[in-house]
PDB file of N, H, CA, C and O in Angstrom:
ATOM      1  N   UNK A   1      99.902  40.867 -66.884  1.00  0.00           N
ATOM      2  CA  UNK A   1      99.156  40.512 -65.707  1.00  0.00           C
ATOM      3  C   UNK A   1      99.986  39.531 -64.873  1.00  0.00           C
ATOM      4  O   UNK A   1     100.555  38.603 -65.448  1.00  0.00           O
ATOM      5  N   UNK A   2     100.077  39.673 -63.664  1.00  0.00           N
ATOM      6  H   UNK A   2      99.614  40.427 -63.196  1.00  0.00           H
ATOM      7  CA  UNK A   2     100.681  38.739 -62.884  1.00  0.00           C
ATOM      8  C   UNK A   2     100.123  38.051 -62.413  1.00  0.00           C
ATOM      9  O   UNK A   2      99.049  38.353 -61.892  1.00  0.00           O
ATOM     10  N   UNK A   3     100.693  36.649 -62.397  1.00  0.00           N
ATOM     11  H   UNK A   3     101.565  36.404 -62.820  1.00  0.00           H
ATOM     12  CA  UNK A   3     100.370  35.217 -61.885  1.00  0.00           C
ATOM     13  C   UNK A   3      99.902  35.378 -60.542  1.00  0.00           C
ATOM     14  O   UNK A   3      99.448  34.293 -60.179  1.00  0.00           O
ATOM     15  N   UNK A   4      99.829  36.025 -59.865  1.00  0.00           N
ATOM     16  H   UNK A   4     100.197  36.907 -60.160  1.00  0.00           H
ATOM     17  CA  UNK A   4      99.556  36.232 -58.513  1.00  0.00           C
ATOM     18  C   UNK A   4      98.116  36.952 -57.555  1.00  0.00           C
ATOM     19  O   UNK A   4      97.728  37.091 -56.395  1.00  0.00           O
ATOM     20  N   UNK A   5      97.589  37.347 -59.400  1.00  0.00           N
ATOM     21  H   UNK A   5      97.904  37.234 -60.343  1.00  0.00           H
ATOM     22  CA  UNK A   5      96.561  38.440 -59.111  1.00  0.00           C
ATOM     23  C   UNK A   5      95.630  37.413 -58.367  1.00  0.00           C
ATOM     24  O   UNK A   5      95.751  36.225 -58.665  1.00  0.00           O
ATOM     25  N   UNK A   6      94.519  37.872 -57.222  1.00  0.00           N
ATOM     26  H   UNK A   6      94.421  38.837 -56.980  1.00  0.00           H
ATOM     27  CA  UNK A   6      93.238  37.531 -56.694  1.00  0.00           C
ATOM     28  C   UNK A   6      92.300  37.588 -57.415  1.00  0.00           C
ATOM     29  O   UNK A   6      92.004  38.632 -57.997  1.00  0.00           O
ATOM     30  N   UNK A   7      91.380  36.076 -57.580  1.00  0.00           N
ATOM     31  H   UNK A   7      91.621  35.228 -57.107  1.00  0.00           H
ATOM     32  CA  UNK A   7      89.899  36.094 -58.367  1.00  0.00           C
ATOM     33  C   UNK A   7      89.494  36.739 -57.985  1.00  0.00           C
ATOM     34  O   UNK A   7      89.850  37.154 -56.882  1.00  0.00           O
ATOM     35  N   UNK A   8      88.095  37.434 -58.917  1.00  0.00           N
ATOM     36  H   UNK A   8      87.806  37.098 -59.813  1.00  0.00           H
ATOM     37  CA  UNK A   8      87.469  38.273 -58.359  1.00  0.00           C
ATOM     38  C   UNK A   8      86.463  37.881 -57.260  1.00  0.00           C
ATOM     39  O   UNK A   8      86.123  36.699 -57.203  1.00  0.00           O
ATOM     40  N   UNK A   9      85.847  38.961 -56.192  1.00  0.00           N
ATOM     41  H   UNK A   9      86.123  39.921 -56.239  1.00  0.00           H
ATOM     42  CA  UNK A   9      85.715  38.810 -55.618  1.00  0.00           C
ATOM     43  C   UNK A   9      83.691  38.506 -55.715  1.00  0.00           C
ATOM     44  O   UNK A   9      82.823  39.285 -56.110  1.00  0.00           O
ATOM     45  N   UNK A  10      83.565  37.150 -55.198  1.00  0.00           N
ATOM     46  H   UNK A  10      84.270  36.517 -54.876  1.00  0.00           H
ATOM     47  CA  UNK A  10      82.656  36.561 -55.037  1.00  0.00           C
ATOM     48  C   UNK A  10      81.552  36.439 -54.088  1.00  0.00           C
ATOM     49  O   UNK A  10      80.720  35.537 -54.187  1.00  0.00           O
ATOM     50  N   UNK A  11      81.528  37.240 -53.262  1.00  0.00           N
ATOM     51  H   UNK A  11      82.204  37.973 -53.182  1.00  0.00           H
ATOM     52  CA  UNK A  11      81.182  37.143 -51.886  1.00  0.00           C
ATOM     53  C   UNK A  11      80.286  38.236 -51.247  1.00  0.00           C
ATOM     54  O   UNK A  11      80.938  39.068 -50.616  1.00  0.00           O
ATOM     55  N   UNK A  12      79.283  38.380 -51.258  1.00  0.00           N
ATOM     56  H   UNK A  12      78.754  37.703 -51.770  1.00  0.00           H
ATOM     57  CA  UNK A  12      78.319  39.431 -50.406  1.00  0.00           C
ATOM     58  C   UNK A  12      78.285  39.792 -48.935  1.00  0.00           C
ATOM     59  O   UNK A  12      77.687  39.241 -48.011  1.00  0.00           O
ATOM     60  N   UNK A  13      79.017  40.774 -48.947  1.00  0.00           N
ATOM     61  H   UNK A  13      79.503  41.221 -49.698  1.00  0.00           H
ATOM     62  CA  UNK A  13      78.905  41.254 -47.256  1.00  0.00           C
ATOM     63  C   UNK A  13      77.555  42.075 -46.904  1.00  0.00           C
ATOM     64  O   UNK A  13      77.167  43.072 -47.514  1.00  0.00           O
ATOM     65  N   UNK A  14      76.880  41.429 -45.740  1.00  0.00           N
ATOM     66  H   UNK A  14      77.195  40.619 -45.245  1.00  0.00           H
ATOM     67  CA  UNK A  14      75.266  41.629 -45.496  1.00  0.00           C
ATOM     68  C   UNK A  14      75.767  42.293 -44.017  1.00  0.00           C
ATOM     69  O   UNK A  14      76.535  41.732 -43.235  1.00  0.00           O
ATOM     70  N   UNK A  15      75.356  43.176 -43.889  1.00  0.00           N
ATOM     71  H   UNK A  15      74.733  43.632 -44.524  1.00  0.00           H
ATOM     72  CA  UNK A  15      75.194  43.778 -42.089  1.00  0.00           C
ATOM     73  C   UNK A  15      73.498  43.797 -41.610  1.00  0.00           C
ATOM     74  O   UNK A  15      72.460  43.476 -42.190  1.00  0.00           O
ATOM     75  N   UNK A  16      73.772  44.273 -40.426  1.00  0.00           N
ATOM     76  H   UNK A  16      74.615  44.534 -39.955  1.00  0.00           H
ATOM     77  CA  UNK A  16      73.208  44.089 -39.417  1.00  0.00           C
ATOM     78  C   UNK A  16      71.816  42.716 -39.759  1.00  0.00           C
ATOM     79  O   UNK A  16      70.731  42.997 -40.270  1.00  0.00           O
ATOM     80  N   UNK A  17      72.239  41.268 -39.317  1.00  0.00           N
ATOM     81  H   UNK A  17      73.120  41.040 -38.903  1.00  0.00           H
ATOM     82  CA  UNK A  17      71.776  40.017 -39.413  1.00  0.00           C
ATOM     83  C   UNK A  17      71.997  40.572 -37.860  1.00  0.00           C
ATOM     84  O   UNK A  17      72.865  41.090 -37.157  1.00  0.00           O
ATOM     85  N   UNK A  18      70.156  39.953 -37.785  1.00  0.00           N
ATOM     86  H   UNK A  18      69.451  39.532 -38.356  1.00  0.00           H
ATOM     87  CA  UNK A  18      69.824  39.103 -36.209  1.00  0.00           C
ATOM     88  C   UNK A  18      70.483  38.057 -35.773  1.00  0.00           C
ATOM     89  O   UNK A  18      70.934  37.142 -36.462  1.00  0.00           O
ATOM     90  N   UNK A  19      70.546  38.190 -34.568  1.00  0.00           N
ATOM     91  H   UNK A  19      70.179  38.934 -34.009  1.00  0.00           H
ATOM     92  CA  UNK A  19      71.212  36.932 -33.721  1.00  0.00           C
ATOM     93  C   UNK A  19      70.310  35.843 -34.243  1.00  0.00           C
ATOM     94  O   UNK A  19      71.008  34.883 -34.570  1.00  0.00           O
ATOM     95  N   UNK A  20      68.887  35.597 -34.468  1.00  0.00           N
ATOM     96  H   UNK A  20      68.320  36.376 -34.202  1.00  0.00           H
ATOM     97  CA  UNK A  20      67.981  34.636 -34.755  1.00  0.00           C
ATOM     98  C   UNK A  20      68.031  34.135 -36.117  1.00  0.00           C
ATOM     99  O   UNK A  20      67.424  33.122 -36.466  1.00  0.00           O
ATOM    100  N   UNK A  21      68.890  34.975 -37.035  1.00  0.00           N
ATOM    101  H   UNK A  21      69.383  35.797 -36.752  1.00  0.00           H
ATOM    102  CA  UNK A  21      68.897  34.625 -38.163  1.00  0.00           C
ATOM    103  C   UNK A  21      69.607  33.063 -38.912  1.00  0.00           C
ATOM    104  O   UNK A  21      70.816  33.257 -38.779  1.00  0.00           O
ATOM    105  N   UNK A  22      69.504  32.211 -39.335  1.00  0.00           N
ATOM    106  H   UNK A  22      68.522  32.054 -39.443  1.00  0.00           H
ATOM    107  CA  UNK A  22      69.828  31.003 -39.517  1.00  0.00           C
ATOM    108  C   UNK A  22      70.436  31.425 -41.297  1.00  0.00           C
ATOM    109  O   UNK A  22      70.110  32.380 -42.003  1.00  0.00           O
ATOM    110  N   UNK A  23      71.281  30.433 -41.547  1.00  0.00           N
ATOM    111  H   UNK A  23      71.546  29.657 -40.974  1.00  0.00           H
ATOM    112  CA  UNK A  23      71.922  30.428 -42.950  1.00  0.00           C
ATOM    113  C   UNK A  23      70.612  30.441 -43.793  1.00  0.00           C
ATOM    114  O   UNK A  23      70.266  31.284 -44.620  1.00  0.00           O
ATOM    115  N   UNK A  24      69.910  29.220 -43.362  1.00  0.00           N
ATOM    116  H   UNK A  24      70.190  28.534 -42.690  1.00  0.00           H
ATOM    117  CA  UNK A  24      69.064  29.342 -44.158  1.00  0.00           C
ATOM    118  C   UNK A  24      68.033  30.488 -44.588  1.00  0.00           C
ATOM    119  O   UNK A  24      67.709  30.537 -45.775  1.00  0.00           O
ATOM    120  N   UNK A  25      67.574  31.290 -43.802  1.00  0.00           N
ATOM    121  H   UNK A  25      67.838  31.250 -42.838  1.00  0.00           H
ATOM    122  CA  UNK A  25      67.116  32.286 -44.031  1.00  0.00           C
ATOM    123  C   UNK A  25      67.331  32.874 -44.983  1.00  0.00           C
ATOM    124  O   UNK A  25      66.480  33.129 -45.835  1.00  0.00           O
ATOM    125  N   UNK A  26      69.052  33.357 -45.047  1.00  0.00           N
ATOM    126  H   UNK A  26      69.744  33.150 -44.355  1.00  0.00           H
ATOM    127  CA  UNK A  26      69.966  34.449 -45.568  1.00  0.00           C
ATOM    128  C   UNK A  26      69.780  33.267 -47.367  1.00  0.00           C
ATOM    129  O   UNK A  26      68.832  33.717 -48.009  1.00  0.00           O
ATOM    130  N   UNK A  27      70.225  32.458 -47.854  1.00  0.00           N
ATOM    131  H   UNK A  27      70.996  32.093 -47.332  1.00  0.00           H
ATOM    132  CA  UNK A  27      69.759  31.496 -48.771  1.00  0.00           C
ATOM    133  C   UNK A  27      68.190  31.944 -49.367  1.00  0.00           C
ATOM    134  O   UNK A  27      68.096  32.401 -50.506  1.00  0.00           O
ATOM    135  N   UNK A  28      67.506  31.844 -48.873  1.00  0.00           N
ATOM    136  H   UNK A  28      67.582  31.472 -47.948  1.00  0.00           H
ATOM    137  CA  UNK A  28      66.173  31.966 -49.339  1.00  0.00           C
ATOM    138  C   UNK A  28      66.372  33.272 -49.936  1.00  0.00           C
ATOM    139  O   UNK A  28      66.357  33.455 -51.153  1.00  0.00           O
ATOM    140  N   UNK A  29      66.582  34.294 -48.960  1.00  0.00           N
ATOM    141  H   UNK A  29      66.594  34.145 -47.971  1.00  0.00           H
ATOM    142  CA  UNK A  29      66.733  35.830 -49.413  1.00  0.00           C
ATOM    143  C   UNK A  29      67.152  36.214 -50.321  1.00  0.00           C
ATOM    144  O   UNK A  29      66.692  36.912 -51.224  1.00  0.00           O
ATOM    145  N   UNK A  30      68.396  35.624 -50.079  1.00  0.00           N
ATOM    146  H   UNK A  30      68.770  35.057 -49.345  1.00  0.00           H
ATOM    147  CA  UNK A  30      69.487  36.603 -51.755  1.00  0.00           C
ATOM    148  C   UNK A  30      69.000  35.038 -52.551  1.00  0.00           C
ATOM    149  O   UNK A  30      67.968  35.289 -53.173  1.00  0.00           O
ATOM    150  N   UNK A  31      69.307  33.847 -52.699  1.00  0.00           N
ATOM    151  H   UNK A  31      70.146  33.643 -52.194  1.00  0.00           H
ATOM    152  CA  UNK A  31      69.053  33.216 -53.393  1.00  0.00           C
ATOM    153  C   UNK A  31      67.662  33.328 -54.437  1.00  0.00           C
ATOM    154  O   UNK A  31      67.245  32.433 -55.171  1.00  0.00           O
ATOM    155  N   UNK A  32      67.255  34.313 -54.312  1.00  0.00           N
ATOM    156  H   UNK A  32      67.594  35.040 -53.716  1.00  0.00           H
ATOM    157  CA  UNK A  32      66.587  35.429 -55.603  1.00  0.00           C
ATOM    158  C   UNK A  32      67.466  35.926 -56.854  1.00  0.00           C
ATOM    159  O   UNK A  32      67.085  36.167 -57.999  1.00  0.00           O
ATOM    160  N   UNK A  33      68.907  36.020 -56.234  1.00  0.00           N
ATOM    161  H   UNK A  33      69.216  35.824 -55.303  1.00  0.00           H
ATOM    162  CA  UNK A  33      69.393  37.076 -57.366  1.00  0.00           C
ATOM    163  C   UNK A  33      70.516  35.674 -57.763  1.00  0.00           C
ATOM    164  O   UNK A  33      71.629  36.185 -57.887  1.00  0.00           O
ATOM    165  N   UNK A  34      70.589  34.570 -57.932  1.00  0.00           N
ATOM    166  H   UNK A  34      69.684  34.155 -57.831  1.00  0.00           H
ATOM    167  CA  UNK A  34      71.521  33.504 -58.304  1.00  0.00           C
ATOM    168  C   UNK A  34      71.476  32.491 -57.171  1.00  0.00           C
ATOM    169  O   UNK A  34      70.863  32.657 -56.116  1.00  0.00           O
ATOM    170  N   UNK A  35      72.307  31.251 -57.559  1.00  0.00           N
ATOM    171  H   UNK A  35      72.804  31.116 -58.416  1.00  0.00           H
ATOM    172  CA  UNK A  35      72.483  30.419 -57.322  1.00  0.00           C
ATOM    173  C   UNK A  35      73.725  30.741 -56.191  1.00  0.00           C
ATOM    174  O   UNK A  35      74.649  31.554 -56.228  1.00  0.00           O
ATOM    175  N   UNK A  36      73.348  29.794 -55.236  1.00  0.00           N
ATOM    176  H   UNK A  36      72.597  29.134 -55.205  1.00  0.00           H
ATOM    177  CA  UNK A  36      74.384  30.285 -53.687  1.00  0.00           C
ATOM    178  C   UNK A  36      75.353  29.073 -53.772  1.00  0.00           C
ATOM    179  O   UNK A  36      75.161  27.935 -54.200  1.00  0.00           O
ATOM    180  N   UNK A  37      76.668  29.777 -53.130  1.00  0.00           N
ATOM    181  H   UNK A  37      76.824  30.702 -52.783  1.00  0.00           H
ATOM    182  CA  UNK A  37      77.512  28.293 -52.812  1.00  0.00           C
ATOM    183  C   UNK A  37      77.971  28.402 -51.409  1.00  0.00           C
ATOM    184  O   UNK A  37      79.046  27.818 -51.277  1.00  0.00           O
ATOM    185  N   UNK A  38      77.568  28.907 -50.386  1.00  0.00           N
ATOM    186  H   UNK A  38      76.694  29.381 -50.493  1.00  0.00           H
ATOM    187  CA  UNK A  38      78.030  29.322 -49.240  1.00  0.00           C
ATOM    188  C   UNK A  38      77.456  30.512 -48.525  1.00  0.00           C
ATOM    189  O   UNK A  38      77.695  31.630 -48.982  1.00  0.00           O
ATOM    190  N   UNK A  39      76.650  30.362 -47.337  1.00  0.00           N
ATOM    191  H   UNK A  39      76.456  29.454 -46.966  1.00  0.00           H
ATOM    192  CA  UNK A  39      76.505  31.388 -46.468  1.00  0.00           C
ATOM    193  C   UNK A  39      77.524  31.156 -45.312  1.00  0.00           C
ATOM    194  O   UNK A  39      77.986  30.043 -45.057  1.00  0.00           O
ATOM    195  N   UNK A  40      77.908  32.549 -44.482  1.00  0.00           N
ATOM    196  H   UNK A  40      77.533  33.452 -44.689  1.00  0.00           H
ATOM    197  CA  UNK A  40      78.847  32.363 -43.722  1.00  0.00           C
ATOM    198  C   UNK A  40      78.605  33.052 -42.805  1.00  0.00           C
ATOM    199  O   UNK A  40      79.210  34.072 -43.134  1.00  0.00           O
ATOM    200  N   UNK A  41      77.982  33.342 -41.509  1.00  0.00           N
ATOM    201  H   UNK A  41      77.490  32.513 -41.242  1.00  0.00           H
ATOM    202  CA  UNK A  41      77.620  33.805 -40.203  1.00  0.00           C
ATOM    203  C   UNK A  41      78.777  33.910 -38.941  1.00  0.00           C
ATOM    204  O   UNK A  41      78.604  33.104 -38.027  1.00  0.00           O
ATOM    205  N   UNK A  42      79.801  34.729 -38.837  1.00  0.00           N
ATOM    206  H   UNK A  42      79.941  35.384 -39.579  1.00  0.00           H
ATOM    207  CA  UNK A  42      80.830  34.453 -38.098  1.00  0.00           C
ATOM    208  C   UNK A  42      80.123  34.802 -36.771  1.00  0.00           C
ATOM    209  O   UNK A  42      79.274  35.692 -36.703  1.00  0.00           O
ATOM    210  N   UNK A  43      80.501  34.085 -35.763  1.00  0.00           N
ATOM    211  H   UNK A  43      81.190  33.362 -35.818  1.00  0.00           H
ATOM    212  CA  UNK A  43      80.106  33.642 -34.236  1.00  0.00           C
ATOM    213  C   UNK A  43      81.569  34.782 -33.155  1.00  0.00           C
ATOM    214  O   UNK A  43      82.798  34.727 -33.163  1.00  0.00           O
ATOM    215  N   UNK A  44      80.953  35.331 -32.679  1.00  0.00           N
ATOM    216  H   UNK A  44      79.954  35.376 -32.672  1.00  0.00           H
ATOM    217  CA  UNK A  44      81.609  35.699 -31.532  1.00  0.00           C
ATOM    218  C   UNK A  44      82.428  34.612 -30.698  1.00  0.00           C
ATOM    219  O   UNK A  44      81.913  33.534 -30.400  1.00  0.00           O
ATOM    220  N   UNK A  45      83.840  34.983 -30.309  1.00  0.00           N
ATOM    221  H   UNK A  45      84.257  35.859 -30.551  1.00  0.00           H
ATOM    222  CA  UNK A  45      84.945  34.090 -29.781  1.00  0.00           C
ATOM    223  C   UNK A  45      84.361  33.763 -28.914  1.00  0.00           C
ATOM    224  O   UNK A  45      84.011  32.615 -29.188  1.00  0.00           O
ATOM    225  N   UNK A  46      83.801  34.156 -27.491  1.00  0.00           N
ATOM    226  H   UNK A  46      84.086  35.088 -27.269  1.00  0.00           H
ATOM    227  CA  UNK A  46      83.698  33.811 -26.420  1.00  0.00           C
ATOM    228  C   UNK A  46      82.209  34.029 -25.876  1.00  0.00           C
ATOM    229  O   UNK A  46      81.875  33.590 -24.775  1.00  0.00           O
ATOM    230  N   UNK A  47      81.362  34.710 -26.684  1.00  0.00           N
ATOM    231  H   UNK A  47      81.633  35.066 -27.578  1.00  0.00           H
ATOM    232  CA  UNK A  47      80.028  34.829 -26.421  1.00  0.00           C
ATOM    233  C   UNK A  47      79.400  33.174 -27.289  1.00  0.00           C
ATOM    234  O   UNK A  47      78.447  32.526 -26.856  1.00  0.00           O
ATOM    235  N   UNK A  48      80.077  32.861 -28.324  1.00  0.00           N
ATOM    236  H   UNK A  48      80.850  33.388 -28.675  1.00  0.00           H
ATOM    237  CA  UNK A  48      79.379  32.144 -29.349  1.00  0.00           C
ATOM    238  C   UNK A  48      78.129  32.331 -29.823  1.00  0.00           C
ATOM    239  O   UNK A  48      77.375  31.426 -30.182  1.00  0.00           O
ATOM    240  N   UNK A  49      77.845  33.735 -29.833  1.00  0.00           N
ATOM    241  H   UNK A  49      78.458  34.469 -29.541  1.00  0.00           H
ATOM    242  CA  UNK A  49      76.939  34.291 -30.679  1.00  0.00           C
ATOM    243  C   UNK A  49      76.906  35.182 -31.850  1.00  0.00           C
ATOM    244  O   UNK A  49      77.746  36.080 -31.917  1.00  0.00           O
ATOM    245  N   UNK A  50      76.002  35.029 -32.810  1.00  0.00           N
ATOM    246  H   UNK A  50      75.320  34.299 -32.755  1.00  0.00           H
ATOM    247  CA  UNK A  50      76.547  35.733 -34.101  1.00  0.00           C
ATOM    248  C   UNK A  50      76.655  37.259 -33.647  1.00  0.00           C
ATOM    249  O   UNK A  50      76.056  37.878 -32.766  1.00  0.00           O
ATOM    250  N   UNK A  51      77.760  37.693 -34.683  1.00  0.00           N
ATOM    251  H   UNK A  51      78.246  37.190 -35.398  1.00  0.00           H
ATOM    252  CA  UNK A  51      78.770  39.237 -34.631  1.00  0.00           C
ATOM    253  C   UNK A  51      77.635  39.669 -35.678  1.00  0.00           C
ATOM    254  O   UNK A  51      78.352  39.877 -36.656  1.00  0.00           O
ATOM    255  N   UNK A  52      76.747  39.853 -35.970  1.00  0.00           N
ATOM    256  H   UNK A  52      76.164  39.684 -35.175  1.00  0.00           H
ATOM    257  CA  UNK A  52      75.726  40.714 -36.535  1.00  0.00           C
ATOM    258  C   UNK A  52      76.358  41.291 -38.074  1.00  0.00           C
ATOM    259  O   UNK A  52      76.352  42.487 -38.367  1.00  0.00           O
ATOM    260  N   UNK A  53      76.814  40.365 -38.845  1.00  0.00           N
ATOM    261  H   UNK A  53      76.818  39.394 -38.608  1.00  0.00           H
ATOM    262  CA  UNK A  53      76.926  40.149 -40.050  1.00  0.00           C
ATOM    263  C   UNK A  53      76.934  38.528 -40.700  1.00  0.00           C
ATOM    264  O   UNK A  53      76.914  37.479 -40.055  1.00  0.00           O
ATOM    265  N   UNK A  54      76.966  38.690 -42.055  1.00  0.00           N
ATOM    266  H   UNK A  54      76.982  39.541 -42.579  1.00  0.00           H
ATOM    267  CA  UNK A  54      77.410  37.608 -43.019  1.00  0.00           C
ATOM    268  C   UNK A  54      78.039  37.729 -44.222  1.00  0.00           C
ATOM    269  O   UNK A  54      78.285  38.769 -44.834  1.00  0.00           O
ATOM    270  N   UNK A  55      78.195  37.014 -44.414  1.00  0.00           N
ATOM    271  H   UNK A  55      77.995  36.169 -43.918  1.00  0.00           H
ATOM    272  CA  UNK A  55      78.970  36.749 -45.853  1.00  0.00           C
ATOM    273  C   UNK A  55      77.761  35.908 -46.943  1.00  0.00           C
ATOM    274  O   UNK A  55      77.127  34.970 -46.461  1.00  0.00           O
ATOM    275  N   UNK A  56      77.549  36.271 -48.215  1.00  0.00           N
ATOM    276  H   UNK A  56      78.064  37.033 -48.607  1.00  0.00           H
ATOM    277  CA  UNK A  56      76.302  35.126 -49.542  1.00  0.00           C
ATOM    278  C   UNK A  56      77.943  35.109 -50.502  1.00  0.00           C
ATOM    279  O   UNK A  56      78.682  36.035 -50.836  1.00  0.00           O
ATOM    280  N   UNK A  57      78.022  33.799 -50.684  1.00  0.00           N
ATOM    281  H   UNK A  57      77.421  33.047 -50.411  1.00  0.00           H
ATOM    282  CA  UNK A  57      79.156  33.569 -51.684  1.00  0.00           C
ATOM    283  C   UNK A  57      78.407  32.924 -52.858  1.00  0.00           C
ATOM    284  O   UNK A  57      77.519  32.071 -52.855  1.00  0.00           O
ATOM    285  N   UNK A  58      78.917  33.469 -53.700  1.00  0.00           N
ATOM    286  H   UNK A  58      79.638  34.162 -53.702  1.00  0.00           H
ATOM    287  CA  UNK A  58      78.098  33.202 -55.292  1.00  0.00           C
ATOM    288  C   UNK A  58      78.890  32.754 -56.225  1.00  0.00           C
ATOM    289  O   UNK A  58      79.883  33.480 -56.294  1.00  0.00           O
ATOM    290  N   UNK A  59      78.924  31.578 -57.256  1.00  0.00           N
ATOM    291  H   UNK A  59      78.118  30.989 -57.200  1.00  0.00           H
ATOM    292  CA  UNK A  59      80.026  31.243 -58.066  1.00  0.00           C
ATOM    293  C   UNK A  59      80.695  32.123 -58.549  1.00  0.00           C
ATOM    294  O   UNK A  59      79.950  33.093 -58.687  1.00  0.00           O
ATOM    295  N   UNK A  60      81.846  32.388 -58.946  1.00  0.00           N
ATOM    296  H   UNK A  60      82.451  31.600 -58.834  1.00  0.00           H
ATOM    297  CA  UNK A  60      82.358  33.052 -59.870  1.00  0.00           C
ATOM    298  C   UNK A  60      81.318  32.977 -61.566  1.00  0.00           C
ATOM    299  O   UNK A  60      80.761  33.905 -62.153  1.00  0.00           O
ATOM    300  N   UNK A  61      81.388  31.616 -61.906  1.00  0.00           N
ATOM    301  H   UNK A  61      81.840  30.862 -61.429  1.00  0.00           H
ATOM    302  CA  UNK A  61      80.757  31.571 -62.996  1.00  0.00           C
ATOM    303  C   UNK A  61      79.581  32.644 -63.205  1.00  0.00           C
ATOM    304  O   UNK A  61      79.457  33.440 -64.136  1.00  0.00           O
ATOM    305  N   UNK A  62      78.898  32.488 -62.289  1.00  0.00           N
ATOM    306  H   UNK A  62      78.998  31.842 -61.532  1.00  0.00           H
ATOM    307  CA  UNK A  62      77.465  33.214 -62.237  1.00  0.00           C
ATOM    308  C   UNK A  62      77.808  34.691 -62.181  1.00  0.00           C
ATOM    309  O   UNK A  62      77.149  35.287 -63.032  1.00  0.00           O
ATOM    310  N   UNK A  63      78.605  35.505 -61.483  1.00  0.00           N
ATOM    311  H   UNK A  63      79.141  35.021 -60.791  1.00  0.00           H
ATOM    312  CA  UNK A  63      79.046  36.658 -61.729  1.00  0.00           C
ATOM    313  C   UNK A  63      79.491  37.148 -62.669  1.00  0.00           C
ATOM    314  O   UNK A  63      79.427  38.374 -62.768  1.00  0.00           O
ATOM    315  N   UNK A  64      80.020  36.468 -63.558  1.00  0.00           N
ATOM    316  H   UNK A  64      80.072  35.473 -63.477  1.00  0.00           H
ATOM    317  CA  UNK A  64      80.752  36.831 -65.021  1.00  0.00           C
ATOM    318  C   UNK A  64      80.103  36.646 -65.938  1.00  0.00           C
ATOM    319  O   UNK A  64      80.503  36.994 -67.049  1.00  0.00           O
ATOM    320  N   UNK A  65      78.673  35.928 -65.726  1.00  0.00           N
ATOM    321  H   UNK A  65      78.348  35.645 -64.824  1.00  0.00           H
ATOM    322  CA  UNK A  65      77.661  36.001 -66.921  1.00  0.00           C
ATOM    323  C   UNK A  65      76.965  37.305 -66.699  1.00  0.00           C
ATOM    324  O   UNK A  65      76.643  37.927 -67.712  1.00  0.00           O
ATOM    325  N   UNK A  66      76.680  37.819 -65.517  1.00  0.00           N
ATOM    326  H   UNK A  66      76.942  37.314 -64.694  1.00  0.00           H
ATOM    327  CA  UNK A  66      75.958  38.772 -65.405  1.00  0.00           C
ATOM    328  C   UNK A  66      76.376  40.214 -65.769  1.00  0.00           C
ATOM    329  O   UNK A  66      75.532  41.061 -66.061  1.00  0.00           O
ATOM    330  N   UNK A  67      77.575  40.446 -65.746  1.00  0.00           N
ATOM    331  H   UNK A  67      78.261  39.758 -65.508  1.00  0.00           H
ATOM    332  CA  UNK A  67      78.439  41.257 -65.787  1.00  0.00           C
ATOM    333  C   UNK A  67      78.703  41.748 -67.462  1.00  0.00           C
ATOM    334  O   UNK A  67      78.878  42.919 -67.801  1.00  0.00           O
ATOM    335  N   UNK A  68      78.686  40.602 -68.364  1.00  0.00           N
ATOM    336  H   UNK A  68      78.543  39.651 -68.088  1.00  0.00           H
ATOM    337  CA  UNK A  68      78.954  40.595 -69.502  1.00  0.00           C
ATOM    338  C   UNK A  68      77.778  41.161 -70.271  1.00  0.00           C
ATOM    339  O   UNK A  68      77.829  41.254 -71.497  1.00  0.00           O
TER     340      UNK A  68
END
């Protein structure tokens, strides 16, 4: 195995999120299925409005218990 490999990947890609939608929302939601360490709502460059996705980032730890 090489020293170089990428952790696995931790991170929930959610589509079509409302413009009205707040982190917190998205938290309440999935924060059903584990413990959250990060929601991430990327904003349009020049509109500064959300691009109608997100990201739910979940420990690694917590993924590798479930998995097992």
């Amino acid at each position: 195995m090489s020293r170089y490999t990428r952790p696995p990947n931790t991170s929930l890609f959610v589509r079509n999120v409302a413009d009205a939608t707040r982190p917190e929302d998205l938290r309440r939601e999935f924060g059903r299925y584990g413990p959250i360490v990060d929601v991430y709502i990327p904003l349009d460059f020049y509109t500064r409005r959300p691009r109608g996705f997100a990201y739910v980032q979940y420990p690694l730890f917590y993924l590798i218990l479930i998995s097992e």
